[in-house]
DSSP file (Angstrom, degrees, kcal/mol; ACC not computed):
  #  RESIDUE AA STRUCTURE BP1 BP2  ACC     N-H-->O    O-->H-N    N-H-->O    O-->H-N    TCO  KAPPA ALPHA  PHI   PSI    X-CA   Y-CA   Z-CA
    1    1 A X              0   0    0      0, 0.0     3,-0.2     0, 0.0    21,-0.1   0.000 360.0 360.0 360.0 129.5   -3.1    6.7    2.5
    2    2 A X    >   +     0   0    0     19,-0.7     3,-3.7     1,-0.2     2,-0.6   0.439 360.0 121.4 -99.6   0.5    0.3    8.9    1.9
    3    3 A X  T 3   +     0   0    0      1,-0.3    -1,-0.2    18,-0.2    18,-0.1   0.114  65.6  55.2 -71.4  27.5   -0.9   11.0   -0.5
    4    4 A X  T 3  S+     0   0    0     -2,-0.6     2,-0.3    -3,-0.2    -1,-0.3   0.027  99.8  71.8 -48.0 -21.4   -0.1   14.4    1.6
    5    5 A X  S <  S-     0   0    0     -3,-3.7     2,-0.5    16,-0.0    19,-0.1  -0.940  73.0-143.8-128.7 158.1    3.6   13.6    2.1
    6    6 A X        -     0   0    0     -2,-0.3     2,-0.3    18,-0.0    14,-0.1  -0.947  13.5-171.1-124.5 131.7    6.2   13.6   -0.6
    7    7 A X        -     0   0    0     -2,-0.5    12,-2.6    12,-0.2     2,-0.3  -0.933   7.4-179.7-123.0 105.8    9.6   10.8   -0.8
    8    8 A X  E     -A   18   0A   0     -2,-0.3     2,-0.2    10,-0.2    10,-0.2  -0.819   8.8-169.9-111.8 175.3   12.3   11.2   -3.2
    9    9 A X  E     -A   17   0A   0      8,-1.4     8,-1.4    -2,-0.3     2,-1.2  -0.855  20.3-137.9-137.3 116.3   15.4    9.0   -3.7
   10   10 A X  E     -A   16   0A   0      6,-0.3     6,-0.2    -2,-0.2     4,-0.2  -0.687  26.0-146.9-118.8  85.6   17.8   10.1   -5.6
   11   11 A X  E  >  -A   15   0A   0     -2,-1.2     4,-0.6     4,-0.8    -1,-0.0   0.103  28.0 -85.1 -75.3 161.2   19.2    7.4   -7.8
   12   12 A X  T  4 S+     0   0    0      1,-0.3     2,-1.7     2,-0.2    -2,-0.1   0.619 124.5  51.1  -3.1 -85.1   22.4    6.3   -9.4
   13   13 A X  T  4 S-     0   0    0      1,-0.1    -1,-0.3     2,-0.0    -2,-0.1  -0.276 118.5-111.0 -76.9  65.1   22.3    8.5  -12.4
   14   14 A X  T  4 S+     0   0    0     -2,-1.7     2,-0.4    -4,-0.2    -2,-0.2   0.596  85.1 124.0   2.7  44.8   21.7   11.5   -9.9
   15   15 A X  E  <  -A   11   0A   0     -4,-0.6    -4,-0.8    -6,-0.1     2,-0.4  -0.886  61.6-124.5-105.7 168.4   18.2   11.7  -11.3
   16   16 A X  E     -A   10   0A   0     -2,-0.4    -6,-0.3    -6,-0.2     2,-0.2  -0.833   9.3-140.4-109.5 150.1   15.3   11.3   -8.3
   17   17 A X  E     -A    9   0A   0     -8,-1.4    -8,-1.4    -2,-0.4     2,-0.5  -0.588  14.8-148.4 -78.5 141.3   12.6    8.9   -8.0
   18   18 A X  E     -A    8   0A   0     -2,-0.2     2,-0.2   -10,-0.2   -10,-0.2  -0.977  11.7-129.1-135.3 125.9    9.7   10.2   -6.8
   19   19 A X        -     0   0    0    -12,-2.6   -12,-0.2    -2,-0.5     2,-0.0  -0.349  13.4-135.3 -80.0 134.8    7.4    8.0   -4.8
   20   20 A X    >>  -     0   0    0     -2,-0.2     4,-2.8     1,-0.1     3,-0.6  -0.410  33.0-107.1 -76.3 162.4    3.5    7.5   -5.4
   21   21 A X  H 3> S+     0   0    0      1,-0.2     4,-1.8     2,-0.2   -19,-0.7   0.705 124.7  47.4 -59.1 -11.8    1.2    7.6   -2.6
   22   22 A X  H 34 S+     0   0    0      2,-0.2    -1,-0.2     3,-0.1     4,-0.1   0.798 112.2  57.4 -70.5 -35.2    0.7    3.7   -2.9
   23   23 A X  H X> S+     0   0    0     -3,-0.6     4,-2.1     2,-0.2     3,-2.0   0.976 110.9  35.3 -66.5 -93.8    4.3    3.7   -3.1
   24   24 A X  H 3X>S+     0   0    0     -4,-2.8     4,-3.0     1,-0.2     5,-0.5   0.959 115.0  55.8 -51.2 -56.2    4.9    5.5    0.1
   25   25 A X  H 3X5S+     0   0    0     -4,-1.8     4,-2.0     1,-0.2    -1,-0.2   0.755 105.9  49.9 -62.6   2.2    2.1    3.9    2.0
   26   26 A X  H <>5S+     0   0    0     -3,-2.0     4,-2.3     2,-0.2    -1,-0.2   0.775 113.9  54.1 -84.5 -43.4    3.3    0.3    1.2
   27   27 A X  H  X5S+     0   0    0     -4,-2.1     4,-0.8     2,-0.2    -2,-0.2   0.928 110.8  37.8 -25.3 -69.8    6.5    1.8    2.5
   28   28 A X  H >X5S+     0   0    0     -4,-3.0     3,-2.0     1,-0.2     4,-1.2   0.984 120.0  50.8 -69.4 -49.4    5.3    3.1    5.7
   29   29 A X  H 3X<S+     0   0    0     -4,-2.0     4,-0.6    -5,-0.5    -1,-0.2   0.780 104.9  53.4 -65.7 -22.3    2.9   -0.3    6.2
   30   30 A X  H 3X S+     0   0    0     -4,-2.3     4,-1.4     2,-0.2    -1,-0.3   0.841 115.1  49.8 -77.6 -14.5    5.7   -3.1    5.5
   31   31 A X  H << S+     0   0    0     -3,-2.0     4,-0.5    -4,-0.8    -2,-0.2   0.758 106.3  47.3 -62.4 -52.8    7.6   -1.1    8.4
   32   32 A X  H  X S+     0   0    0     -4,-1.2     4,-1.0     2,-0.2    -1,-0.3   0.507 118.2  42.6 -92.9 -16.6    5.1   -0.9   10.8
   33   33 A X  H  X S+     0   0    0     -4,-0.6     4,-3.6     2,-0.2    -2,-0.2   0.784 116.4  48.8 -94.2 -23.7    4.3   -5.0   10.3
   34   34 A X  H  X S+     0   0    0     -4,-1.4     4,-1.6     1,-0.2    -2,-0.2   0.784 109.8  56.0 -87.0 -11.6    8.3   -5.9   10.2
   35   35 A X  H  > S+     0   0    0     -4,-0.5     4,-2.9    -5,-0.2    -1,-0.2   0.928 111.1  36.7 -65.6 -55.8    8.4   -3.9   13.1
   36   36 A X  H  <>S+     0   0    0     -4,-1.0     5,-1.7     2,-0.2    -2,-0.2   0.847 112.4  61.0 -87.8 -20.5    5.7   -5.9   15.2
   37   37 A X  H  <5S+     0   0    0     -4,-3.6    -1,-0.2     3,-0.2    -2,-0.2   0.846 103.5  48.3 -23.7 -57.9    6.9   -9.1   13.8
   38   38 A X  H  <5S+     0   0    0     -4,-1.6    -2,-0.2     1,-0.2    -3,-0.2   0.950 101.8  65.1 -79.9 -41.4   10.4   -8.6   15.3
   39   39 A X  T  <5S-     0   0    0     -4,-2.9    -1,-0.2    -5,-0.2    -2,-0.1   0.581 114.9-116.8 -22.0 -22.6    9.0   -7.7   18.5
   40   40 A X  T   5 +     0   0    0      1,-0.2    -3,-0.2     2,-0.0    -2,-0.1   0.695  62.0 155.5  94.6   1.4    7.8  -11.0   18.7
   41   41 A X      < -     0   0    0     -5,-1.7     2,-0.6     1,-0.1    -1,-0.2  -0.160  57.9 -97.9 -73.8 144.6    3.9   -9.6   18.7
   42   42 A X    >   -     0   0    0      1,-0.2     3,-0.5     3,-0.1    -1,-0.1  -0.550  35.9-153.0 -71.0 114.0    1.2  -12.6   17.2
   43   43 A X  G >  S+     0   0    0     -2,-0.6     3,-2.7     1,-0.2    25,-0.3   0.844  93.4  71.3 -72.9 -45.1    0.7  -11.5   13.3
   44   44 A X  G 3  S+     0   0    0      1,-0.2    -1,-0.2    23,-0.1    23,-0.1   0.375  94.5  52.0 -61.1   7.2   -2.4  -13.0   13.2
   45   45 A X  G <  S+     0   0    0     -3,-0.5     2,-0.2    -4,-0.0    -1,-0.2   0.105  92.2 106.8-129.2   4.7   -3.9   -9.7   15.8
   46   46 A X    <   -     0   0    0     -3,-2.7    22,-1.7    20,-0.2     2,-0.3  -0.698  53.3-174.4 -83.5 162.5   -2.4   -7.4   13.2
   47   47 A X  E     -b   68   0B   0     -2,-0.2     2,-0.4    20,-0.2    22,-0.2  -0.890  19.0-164.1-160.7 131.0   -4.6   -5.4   10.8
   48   48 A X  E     -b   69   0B   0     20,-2.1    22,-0.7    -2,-0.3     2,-0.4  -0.746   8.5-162.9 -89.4 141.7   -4.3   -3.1    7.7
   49   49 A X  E     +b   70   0B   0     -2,-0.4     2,-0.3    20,-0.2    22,-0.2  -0.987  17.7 173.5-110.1 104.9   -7.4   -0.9    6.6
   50   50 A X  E     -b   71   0B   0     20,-2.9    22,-0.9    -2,-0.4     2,-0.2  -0.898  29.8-116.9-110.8 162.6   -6.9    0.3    3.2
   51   51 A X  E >   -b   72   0B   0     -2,-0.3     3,-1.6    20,-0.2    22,-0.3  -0.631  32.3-118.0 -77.3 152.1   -9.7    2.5    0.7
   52   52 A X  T 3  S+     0   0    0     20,-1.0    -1,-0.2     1,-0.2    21,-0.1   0.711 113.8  58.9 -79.5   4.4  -10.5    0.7   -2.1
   53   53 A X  T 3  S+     0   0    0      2,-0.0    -1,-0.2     3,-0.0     2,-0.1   0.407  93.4  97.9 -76.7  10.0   -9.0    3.4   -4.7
   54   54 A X  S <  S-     0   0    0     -3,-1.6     2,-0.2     1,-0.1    -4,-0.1  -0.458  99.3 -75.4 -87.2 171.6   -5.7    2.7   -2.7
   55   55 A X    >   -     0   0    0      1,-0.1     3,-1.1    -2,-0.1     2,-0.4  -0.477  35.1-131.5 -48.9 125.0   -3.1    0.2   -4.0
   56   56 A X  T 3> S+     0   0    0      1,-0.3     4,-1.6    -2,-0.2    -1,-0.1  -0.009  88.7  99.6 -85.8  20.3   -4.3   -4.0   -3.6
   57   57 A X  T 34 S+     0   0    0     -2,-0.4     4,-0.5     2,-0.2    -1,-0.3   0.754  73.5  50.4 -89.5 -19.2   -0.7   -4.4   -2.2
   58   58 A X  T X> S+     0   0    0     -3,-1.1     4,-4.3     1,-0.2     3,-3.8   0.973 108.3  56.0 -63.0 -32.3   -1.8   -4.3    1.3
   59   59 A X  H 3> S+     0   0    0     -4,-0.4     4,-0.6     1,-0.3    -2,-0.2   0.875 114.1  38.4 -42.0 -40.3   -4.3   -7.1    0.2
   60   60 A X  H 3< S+     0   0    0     -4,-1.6     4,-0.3     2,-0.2    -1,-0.3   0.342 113.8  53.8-101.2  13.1   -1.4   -9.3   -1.2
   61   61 A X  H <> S+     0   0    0     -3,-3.8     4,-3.2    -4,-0.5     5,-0.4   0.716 110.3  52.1 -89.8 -43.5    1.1   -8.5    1.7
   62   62 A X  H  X>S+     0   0    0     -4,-4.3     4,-2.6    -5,-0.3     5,-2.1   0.617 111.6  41.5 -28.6 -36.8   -1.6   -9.6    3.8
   63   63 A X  H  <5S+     0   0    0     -4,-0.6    -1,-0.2     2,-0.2    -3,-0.1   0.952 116.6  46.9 -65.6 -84.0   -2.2  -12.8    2.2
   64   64 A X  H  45S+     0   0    0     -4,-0.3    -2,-0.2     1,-0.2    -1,-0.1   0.770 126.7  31.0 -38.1 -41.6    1.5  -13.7    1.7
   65   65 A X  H  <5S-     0   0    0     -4,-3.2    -2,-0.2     2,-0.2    -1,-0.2   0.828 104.0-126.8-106.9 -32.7    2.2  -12.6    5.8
   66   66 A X  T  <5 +     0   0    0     -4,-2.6     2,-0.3    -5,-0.4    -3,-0.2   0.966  60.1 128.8  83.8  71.7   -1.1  -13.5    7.2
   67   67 A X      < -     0   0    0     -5,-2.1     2,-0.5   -23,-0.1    -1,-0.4  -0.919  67.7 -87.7-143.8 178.0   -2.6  -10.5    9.1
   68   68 A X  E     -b   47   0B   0    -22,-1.7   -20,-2.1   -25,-0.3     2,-0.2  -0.617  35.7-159.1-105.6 135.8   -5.7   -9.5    8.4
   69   69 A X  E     -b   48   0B   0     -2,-0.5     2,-0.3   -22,-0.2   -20,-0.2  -0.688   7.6-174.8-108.9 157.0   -6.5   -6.9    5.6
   70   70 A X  E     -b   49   0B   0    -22,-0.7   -20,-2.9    -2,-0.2     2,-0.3  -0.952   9.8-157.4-135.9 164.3  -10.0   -4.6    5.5
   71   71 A X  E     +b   50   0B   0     -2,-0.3     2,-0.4   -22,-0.2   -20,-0.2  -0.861  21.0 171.5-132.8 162.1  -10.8   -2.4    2.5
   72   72 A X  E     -b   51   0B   0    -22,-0.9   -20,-1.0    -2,-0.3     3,-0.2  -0.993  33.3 -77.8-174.0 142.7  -13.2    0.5    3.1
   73   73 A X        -     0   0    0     -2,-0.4     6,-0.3   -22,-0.3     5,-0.1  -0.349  62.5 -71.7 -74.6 153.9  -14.4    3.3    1.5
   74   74 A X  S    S+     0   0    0      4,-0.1     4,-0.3     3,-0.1    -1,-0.1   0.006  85.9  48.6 -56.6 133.1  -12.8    6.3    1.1
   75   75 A X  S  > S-     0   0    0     -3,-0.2     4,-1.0     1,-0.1     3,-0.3  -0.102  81.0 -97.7 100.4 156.4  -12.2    9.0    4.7
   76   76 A X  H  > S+     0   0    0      1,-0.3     4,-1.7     2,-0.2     3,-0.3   0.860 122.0  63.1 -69.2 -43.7  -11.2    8.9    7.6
   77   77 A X  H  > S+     0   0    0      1,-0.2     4,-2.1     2,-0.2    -1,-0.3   0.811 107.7  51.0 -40.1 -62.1  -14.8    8.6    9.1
   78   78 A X  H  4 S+     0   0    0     -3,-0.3    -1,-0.2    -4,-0.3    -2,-0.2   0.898 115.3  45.7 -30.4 -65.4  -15.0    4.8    6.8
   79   79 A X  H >X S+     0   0    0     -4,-1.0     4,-3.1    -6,-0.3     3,-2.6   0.923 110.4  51.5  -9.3 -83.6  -11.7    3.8    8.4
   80   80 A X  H >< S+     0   0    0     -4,-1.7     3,-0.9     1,-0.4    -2,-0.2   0.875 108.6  41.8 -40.5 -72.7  -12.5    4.7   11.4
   81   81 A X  T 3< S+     0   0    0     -4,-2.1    -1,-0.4     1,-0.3    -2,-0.2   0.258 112.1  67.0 -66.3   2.2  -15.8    3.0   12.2
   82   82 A X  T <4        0   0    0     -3,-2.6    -1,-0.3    -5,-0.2    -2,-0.2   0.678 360.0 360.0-110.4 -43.2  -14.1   -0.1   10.3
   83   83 A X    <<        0   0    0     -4,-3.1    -2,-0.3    -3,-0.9    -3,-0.2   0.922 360.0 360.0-110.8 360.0  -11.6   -0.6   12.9
């Protein structure tokens, strides 16, 4: 969850985009998978944990990339104990 750090972009017509926390954490999470992909690491031994009031986009990158998604209730304590 990204919602504590804040991402602007500052587009064409020099107004800025400002990125949601779903946004940004979809950001940070295709990063961290294209990352261990190109390393050459086995996709099928990756895994996302999202809450379920977070965004269903990890769900469907999961799907689509074929690592393995968990949903969990919200804080870090849920998280945790999930993976």
């Amino acid at each position: 969850d990204a919602d504590r750090l804040a991402i602007a972009e500052k587009q064409p017509n020099g107004e800025w985009k400002i990125f949601t926390g779903d946004e940004i954490g979809a950001i940070m999470a295709n990063f961290l998978f294209q990352t261990h992909k190109r390393n050459g690491e086995d996709v099928s031994k990756f895994c996302m944990i999202a809450s379920t009031v977070s965004s269903k986009l990890l769900k469907k990158m999961a799907e689509v990339e074929g690592f393995r998604f968990e949903e969990t209730l919200t804080g870090h304590k849920w998280i945790a104990n999930k993976a």
